[in-house]
PDBQT receptor file of N, H, CA, C and O in Angstrom, charges set to zero:
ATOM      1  N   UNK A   1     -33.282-123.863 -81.868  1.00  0.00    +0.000 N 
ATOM      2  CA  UNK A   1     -32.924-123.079 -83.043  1.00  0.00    +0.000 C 
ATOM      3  C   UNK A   1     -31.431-123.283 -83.325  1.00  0.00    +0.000 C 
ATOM      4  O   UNK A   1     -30.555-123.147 -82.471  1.00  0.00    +0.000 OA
ATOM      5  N   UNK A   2     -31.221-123.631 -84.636  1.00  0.00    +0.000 N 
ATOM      6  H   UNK A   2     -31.933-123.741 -85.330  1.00  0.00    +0.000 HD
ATOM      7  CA  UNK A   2     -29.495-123.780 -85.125  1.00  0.00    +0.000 C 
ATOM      8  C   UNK A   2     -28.759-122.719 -85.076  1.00  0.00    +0.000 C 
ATOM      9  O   UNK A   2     -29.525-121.764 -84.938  1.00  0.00    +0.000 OA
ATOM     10  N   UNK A   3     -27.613-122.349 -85.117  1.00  0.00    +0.000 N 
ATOM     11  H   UNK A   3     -26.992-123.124 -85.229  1.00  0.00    +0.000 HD
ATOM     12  CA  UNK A   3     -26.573-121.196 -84.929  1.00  0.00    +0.000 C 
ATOM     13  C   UNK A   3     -27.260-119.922 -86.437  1.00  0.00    +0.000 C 
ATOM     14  O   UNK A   3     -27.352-118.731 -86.732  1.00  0.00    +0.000 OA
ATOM     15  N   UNK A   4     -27.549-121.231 -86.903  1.00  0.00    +0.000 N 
ATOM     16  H   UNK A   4     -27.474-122.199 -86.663  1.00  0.00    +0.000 HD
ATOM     17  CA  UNK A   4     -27.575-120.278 -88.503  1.00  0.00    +0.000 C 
ATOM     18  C   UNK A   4     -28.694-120.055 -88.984  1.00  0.00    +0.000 C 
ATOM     19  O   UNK A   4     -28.849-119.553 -90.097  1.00  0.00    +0.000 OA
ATOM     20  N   UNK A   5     -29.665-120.409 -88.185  1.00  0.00    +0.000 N 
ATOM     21  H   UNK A   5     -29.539-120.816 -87.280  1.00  0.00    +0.000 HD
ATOM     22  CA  UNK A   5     -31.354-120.088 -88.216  1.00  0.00    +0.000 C 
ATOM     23  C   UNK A   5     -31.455-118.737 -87.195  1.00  0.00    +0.000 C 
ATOM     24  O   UNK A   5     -32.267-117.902 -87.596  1.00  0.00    +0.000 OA
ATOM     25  N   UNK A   6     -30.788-118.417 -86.002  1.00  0.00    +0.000 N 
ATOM     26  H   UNK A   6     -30.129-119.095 -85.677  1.00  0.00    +0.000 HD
ATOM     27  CA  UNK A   6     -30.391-117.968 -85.306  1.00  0.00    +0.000 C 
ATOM     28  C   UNK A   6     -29.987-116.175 -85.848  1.00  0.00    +0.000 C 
ATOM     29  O   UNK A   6     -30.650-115.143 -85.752  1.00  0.00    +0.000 OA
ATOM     30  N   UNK A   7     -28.336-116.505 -86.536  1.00  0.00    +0.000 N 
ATOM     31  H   UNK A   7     -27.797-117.343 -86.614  1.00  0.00    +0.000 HD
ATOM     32  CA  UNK A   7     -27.849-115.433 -87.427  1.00  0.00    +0.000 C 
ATOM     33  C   UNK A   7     -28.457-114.998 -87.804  1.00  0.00    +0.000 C 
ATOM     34  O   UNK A   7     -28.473-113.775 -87.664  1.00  0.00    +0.000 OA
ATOM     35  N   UNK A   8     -29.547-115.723 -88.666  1.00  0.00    +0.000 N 
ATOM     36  H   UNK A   8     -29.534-116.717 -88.780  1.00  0.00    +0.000 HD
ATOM     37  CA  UNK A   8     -30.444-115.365 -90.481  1.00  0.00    +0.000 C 
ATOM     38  C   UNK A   8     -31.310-114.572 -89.077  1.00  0.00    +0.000 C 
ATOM     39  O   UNK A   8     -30.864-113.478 -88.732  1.00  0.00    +0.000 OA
ATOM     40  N   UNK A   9     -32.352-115.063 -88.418  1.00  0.00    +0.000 N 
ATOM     41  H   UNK A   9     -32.714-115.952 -88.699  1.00  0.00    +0.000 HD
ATOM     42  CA  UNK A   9     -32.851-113.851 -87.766  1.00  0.00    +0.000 C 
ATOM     43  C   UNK A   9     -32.006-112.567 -87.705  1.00  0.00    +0.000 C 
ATOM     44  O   UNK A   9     -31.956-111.620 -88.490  1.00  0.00    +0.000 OA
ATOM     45  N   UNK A  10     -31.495-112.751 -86.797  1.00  0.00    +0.000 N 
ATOM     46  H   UNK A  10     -31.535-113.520 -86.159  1.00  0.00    +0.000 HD
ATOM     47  CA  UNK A  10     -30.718-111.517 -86.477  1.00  0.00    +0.000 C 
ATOM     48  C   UNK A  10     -30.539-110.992 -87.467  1.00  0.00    +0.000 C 
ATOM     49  O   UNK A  10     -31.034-109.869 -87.369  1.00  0.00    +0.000 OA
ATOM     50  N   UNK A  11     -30.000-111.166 -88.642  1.00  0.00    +0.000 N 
ATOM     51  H   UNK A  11     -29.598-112.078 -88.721  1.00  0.00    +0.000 HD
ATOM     52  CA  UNK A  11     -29.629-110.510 -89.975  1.00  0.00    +0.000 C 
ATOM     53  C   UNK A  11     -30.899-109.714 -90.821  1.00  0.00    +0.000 C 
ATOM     54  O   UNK A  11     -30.895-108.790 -91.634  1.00  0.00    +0.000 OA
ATOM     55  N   UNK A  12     -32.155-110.681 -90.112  1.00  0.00    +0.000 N 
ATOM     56  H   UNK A  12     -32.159-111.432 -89.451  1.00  0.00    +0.000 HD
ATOM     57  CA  UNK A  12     -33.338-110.163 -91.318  1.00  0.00    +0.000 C 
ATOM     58  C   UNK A  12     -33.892-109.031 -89.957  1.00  0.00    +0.000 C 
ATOM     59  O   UNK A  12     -34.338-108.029 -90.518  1.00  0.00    +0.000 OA
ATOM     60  N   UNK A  13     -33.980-108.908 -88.737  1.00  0.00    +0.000 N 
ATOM     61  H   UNK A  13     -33.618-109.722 -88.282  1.00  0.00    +0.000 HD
ATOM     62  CA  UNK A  13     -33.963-107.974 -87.629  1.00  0.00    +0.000 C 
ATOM     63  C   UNK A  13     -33.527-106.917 -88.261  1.00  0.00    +0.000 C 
ATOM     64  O   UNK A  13     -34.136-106.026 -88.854  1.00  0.00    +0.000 OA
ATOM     65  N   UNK A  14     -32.459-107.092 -88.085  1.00  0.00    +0.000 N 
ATOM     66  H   UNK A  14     -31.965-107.816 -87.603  1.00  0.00    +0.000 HD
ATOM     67  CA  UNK A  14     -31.465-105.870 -88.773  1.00  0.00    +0.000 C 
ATOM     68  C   UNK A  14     -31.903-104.904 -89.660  1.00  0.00    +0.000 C 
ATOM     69  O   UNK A  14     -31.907-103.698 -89.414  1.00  0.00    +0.000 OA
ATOM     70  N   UNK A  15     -32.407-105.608 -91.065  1.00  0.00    +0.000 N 
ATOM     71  H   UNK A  15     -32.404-106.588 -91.265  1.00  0.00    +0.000 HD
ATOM     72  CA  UNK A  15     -32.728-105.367 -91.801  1.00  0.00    +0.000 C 
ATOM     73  C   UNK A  15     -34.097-104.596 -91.926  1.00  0.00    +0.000 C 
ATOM     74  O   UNK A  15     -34.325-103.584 -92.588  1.00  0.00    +0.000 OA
ATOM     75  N   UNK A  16     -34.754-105.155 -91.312  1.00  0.00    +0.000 N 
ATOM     76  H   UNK A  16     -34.568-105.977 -90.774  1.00  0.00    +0.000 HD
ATOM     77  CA  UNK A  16     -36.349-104.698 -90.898  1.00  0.00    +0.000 C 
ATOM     78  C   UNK A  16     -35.997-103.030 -90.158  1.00  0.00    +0.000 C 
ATOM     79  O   UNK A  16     -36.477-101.928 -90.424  1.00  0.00    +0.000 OA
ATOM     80  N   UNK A  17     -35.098-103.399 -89.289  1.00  0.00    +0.000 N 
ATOM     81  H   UNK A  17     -34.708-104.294 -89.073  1.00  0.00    +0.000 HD
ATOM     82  CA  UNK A  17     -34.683-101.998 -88.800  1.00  0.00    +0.000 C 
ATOM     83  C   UNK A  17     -34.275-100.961 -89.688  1.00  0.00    +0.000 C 
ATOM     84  O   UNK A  17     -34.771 -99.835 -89.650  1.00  0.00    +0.000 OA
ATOM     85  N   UNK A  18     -33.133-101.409 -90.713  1.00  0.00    +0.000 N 
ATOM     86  H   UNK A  18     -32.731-102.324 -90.744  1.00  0.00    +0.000 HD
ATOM     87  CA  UNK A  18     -33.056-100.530 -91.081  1.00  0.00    +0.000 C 
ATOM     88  C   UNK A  18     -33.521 -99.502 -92.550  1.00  0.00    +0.000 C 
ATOM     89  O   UNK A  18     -33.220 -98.446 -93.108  1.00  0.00    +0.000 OA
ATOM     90  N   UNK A  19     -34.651-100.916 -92.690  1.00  0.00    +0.000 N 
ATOM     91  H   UNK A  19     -34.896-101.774 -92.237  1.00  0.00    +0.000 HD
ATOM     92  CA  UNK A  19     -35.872-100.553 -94.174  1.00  0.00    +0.000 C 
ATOM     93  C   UNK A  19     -36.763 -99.321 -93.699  1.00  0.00    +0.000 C 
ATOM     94  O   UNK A  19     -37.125 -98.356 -94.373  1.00  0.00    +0.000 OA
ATOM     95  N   UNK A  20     -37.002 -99.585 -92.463  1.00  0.00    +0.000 N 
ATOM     96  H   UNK A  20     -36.709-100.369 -91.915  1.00  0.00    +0.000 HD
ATOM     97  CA  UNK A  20     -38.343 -99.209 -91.482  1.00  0.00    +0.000 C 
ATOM     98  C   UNK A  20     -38.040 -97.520 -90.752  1.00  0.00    +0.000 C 
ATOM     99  O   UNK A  20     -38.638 -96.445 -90.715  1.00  0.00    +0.000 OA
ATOM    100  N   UNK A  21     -36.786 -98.073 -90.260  1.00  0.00    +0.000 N 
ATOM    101  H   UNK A  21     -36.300 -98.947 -90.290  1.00  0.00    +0.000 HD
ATOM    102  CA  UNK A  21     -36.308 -96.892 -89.427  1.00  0.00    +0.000 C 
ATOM    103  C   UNK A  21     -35.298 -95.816 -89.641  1.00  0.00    +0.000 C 
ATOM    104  O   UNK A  21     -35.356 -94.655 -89.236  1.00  0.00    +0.000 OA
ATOM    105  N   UNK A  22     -34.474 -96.324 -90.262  1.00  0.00    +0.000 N 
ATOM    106  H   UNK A  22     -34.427 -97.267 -90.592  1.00  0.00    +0.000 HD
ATOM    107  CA  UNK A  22     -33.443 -95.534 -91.122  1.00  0.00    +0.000 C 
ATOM    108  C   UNK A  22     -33.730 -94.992 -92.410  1.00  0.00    +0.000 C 
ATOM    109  O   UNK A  22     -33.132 -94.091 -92.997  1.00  0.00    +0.000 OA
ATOM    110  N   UNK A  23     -34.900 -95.772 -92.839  1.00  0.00    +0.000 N 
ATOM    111  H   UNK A  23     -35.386 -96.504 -92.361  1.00  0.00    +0.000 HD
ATOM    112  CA  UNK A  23     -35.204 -95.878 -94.783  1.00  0.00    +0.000 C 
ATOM    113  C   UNK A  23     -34.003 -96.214 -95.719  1.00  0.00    +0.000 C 
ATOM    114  O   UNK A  23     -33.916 -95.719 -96.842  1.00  0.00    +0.000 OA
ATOM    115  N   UNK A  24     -33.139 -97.021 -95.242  1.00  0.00    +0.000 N 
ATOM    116  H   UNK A  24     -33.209 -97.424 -94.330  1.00  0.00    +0.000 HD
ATOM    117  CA  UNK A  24     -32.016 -97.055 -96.154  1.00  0.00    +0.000 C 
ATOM    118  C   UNK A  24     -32.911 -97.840 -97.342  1.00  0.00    +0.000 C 
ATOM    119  O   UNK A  24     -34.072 -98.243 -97.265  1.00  0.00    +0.000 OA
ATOM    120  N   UNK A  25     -32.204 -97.899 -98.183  1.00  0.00    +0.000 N 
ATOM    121  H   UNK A  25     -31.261 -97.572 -98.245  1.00  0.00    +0.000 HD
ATOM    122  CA  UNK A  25     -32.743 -98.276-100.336  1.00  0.00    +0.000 C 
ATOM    123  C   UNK A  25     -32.241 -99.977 -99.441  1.00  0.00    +0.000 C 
ATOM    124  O   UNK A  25     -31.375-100.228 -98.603  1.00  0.00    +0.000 OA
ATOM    125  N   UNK A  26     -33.298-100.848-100.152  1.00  0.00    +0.000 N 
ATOM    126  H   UNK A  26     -34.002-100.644-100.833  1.00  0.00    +0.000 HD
ATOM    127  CA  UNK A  26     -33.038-102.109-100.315  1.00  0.00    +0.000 C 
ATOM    128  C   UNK A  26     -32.065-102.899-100.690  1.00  0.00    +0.000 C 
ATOM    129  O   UNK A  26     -31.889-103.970-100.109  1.00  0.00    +0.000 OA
ATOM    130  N   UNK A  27     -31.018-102.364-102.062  1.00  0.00    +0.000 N 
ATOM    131  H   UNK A  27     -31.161-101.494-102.534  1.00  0.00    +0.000 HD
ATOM    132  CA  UNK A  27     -30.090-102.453-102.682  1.00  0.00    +0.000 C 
ATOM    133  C   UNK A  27     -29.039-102.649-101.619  1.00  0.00    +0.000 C 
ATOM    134  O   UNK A  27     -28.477-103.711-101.353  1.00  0.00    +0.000 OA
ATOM    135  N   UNK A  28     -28.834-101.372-101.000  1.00  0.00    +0.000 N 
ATOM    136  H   UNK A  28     -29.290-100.509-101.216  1.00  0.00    +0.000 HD
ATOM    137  CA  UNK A  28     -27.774-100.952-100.082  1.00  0.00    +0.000 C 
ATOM    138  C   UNK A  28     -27.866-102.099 -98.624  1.00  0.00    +0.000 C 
ATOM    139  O   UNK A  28     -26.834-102.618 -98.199  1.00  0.00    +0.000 OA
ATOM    140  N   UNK A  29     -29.430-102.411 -97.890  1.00  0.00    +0.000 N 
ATOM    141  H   UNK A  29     -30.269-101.989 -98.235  1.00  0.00    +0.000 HD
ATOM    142  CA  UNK A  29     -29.175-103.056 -96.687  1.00  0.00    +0.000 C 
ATOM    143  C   UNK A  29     -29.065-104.545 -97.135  1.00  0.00    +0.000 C 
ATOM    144  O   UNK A  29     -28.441-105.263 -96.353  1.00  0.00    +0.000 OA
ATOM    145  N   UNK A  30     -29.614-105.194 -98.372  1.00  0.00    +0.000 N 
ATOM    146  H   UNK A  30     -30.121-104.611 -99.008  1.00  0.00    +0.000 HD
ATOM    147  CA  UNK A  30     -29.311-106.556 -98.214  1.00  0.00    +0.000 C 
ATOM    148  C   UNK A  30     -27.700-107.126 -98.092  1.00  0.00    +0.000 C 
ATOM    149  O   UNK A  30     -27.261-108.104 -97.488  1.00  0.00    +0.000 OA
ATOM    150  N   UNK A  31     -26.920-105.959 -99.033  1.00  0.00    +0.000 N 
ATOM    151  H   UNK A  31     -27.277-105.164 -99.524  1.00  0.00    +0.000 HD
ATOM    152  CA  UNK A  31     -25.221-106.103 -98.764  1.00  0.00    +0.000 C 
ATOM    153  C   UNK A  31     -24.817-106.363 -97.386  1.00  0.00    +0.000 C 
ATOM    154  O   UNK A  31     -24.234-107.280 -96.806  1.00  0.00    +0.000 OA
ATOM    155  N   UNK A  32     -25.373-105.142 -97.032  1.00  0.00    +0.000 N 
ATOM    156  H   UNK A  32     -25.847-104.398 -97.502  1.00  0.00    +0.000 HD
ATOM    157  CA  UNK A  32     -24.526-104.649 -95.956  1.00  0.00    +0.000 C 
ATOM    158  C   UNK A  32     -24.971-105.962 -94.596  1.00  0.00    +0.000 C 
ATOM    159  O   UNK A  32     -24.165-106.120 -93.678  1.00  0.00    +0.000 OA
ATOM    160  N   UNK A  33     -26.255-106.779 -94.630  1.00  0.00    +0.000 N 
ATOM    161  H   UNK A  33     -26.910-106.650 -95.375  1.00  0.00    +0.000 HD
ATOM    162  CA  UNK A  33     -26.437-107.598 -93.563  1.00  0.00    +0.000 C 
ATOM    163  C   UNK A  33     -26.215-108.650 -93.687  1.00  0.00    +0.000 C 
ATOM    164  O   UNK A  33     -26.631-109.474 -92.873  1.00  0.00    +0.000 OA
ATOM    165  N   UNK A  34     -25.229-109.108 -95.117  1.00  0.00    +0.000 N 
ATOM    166  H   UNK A  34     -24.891-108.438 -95.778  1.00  0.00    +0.000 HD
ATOM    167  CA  UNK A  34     -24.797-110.447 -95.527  1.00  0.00    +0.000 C 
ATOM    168  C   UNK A  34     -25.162-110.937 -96.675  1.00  0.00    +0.000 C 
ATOM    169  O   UNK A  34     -24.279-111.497 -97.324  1.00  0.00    +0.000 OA
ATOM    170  N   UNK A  35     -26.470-110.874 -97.221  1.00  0.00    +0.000 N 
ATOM    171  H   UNK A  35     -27.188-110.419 -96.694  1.00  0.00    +0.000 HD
ATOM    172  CA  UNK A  35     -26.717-111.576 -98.269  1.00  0.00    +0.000 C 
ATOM    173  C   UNK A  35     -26.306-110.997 -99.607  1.00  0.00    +0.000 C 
ATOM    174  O   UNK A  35     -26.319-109.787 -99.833  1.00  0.00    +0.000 OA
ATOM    175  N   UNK A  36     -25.850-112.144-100.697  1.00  0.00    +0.000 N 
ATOM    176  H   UNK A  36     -25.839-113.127-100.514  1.00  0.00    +0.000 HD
ATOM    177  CA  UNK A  36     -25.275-111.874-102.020  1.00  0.00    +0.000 C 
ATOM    178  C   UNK A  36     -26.015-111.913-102.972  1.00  0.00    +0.000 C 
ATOM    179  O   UNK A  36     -25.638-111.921-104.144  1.00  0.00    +0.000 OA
ATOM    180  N   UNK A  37     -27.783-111.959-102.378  1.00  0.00    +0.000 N 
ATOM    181  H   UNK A  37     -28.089-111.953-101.426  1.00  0.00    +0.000 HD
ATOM    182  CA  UNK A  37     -28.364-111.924-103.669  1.00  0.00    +0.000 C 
ATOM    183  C   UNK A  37     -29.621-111.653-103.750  1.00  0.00    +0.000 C 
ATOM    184  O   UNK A  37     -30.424-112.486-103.328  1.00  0.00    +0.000 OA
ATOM    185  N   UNK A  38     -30.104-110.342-104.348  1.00  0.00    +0.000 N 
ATOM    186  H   UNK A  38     -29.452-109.665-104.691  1.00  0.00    +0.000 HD
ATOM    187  CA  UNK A  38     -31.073-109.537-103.962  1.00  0.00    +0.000 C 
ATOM    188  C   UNK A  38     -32.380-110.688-103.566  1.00  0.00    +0.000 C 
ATOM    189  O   UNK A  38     -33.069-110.759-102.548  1.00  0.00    +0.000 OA
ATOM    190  N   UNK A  39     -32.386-111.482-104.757  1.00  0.00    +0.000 N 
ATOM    191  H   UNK A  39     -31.826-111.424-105.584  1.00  0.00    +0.000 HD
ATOM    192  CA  UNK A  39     -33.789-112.246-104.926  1.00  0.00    +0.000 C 
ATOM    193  C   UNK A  39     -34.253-112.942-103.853  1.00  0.00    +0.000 C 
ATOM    194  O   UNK A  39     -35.349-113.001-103.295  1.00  0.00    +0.000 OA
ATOM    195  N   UNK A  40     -33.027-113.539-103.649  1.00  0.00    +0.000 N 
ATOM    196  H   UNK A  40     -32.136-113.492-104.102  1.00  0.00    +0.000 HD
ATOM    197  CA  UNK A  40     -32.633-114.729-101.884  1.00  0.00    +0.000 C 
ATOM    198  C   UNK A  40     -33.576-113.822-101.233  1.00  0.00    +0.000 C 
ATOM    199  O   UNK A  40     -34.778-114.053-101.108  1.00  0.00    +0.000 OA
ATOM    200  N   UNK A  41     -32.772-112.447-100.697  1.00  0.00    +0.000 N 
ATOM    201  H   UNK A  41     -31.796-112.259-100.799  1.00  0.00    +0.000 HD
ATOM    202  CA  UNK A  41     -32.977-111.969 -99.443  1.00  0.00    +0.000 C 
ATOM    203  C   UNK A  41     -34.237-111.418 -99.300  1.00  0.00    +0.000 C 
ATOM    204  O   UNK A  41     -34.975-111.266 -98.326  1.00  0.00    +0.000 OA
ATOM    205  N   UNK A  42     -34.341-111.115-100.628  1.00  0.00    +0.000 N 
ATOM    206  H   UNK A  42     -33.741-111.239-101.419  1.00  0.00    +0.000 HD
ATOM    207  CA  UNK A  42     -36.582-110.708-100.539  1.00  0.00    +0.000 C 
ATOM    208  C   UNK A  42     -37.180-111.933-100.009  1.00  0.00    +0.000 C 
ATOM    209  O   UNK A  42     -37.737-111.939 -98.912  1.00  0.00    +0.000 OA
ATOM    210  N   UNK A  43     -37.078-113.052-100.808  1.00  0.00    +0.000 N 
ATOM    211  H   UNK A  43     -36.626-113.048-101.699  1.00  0.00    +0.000 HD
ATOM    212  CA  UNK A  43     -37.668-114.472-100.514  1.00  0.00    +0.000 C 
ATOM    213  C   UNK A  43     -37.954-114.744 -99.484  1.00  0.00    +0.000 C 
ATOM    214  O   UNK A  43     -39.040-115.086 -99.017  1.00  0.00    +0.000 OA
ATOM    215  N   UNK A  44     -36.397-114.531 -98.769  1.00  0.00    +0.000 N 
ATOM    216  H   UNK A  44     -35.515-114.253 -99.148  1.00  0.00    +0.000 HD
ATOM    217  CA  UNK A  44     -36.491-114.985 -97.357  1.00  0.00    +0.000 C 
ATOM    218  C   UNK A  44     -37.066-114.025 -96.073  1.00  0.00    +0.000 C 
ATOM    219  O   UNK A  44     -37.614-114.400 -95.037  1.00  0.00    +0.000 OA
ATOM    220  N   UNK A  45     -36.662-112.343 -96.630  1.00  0.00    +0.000 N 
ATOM    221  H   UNK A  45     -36.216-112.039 -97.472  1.00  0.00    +0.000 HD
ATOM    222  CA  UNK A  45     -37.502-111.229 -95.724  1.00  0.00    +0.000 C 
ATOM    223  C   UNK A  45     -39.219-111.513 -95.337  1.00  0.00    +0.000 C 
ATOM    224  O   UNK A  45     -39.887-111.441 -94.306  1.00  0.00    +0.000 OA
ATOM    225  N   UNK A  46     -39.551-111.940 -97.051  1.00  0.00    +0.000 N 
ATOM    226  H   UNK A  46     -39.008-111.998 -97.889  1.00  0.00    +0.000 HD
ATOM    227  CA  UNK A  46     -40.833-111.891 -97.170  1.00  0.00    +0.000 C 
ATOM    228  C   UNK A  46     -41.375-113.060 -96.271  1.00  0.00    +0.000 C 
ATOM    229  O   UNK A  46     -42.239-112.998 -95.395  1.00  0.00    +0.000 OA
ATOM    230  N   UNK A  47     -40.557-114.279 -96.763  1.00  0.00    +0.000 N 
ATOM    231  H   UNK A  47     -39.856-114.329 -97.474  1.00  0.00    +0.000 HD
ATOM    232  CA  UNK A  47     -41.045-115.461 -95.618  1.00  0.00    +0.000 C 
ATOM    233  C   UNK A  47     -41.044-115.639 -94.406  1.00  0.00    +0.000 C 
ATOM    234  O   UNK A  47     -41.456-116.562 -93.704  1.00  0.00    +0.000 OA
ATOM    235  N   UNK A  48     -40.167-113.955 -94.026  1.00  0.00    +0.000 N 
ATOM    236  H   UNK A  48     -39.832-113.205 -94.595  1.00  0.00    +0.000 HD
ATOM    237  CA  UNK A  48     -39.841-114.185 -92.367  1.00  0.00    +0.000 C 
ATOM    238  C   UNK A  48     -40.882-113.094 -91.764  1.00  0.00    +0.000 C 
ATOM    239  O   UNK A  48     -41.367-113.208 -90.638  1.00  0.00    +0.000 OA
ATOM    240  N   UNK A  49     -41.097-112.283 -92.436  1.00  0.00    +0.000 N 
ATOM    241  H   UNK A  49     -40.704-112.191 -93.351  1.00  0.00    +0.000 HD
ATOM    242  CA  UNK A  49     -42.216-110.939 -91.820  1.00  0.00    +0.000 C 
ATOM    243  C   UNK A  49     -43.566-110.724 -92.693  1.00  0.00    +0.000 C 
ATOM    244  O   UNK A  49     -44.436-109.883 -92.471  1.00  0.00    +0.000 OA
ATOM    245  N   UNK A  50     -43.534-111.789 -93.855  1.00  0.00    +0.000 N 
ATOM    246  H   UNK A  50     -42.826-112.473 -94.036  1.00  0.00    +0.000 HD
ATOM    247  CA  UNK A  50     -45.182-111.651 -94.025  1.00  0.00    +0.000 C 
ATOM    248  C   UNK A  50     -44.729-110.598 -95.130  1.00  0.00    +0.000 C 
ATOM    249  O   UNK A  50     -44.345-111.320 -96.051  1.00  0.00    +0.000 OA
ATOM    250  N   UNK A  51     -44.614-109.651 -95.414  1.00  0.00    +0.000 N 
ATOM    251  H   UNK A  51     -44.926-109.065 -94.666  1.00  0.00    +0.000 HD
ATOM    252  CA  UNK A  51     -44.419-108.872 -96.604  1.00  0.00    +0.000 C 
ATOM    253  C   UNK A  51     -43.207-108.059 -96.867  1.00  0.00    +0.000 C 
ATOM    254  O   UNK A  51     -42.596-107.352 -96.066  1.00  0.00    +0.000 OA
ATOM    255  N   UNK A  52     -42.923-108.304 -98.299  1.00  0.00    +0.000 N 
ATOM    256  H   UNK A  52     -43.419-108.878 -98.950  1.00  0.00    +0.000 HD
ATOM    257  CA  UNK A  52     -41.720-108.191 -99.265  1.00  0.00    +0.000 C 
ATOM    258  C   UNK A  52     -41.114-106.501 -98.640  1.00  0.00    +0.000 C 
ATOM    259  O   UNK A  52     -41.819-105.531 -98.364  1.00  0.00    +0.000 OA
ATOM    260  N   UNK A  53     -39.273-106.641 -98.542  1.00  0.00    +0.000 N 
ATOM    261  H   UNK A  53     -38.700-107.430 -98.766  1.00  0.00    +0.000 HD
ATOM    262  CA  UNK A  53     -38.870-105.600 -98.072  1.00  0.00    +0.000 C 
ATOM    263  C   UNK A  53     -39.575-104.339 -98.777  1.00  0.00    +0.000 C 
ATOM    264  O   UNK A  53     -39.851-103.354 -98.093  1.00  0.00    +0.000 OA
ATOM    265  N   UNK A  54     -39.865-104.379-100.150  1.00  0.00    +0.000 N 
ATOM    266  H   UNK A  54     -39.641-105.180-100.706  1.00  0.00    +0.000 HD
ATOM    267  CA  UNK A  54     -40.279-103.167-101.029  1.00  0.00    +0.000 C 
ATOM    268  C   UNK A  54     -41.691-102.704-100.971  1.00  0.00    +0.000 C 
ATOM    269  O   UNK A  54     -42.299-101.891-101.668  1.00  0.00    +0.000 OA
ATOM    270  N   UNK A  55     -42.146-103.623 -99.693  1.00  0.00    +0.000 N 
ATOM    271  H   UNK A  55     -41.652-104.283 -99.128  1.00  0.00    +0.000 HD
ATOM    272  CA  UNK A  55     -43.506-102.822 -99.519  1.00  0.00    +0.000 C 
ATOM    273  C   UNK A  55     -42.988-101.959 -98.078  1.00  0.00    +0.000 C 
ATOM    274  O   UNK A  55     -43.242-100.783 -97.819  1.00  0.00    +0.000 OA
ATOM    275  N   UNK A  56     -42.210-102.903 -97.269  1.00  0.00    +0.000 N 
ATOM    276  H   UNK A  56     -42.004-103.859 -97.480  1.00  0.00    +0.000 HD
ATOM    277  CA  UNK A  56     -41.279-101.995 -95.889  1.00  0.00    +0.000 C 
ATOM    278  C   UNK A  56     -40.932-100.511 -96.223  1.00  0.00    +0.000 C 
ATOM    279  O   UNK A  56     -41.160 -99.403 -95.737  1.00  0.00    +0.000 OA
ATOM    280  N   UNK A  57     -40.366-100.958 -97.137  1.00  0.00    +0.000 N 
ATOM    281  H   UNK A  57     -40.181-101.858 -97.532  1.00  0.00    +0.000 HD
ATOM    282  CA  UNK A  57     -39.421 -99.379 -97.506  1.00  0.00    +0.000 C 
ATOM    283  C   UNK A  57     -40.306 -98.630 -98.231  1.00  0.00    +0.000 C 
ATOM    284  O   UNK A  57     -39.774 -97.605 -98.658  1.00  0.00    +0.000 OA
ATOM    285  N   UNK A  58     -41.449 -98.755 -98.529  1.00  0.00    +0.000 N 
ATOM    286  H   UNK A  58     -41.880 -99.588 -98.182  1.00  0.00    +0.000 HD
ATOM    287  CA  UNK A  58     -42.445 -97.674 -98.651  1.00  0.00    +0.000 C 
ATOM    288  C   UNK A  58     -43.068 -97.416 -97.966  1.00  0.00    +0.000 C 
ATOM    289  O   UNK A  58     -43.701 -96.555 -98.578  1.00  0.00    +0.000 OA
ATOM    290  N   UNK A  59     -43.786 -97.493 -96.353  1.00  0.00    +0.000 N 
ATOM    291  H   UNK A  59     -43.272 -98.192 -95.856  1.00  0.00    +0.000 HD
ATOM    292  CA  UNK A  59     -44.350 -97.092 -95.696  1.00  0.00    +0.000 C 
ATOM    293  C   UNK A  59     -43.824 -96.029 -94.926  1.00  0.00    +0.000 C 
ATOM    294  O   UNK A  59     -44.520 -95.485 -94.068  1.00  0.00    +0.000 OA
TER     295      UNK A  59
């Protein structure tokens, strides 16, 4: 695994944590774990856990 395949986990981890467990708004955690662009970071959430942060943050 590359340094930056690596990060991007860790970053979308993060994130999962804190959709899931904290309920923070989507808006607010894609900033805060690096990414600059809402659409990116769904794309890539969705491609990394199977379904889109905005179904996360509703359960």
């Amino acid at each position: 695994m590359t340094p930056a395949k690596w990060l991007q986990q860790k970053r979308l981890d993060e994130a999962y944590y804190l959709l899931k467990e904290k309920k923070q708004k989507i808006t607010e955690v894609y900033i805060e774990i690096g990414f600059e662009d809402l659409s990116h970071f769904s794309y890539v959430f969705k491609k990394h856990f199977g379904i889109p942060p905005s179904k996360l943050s509703k359960e």
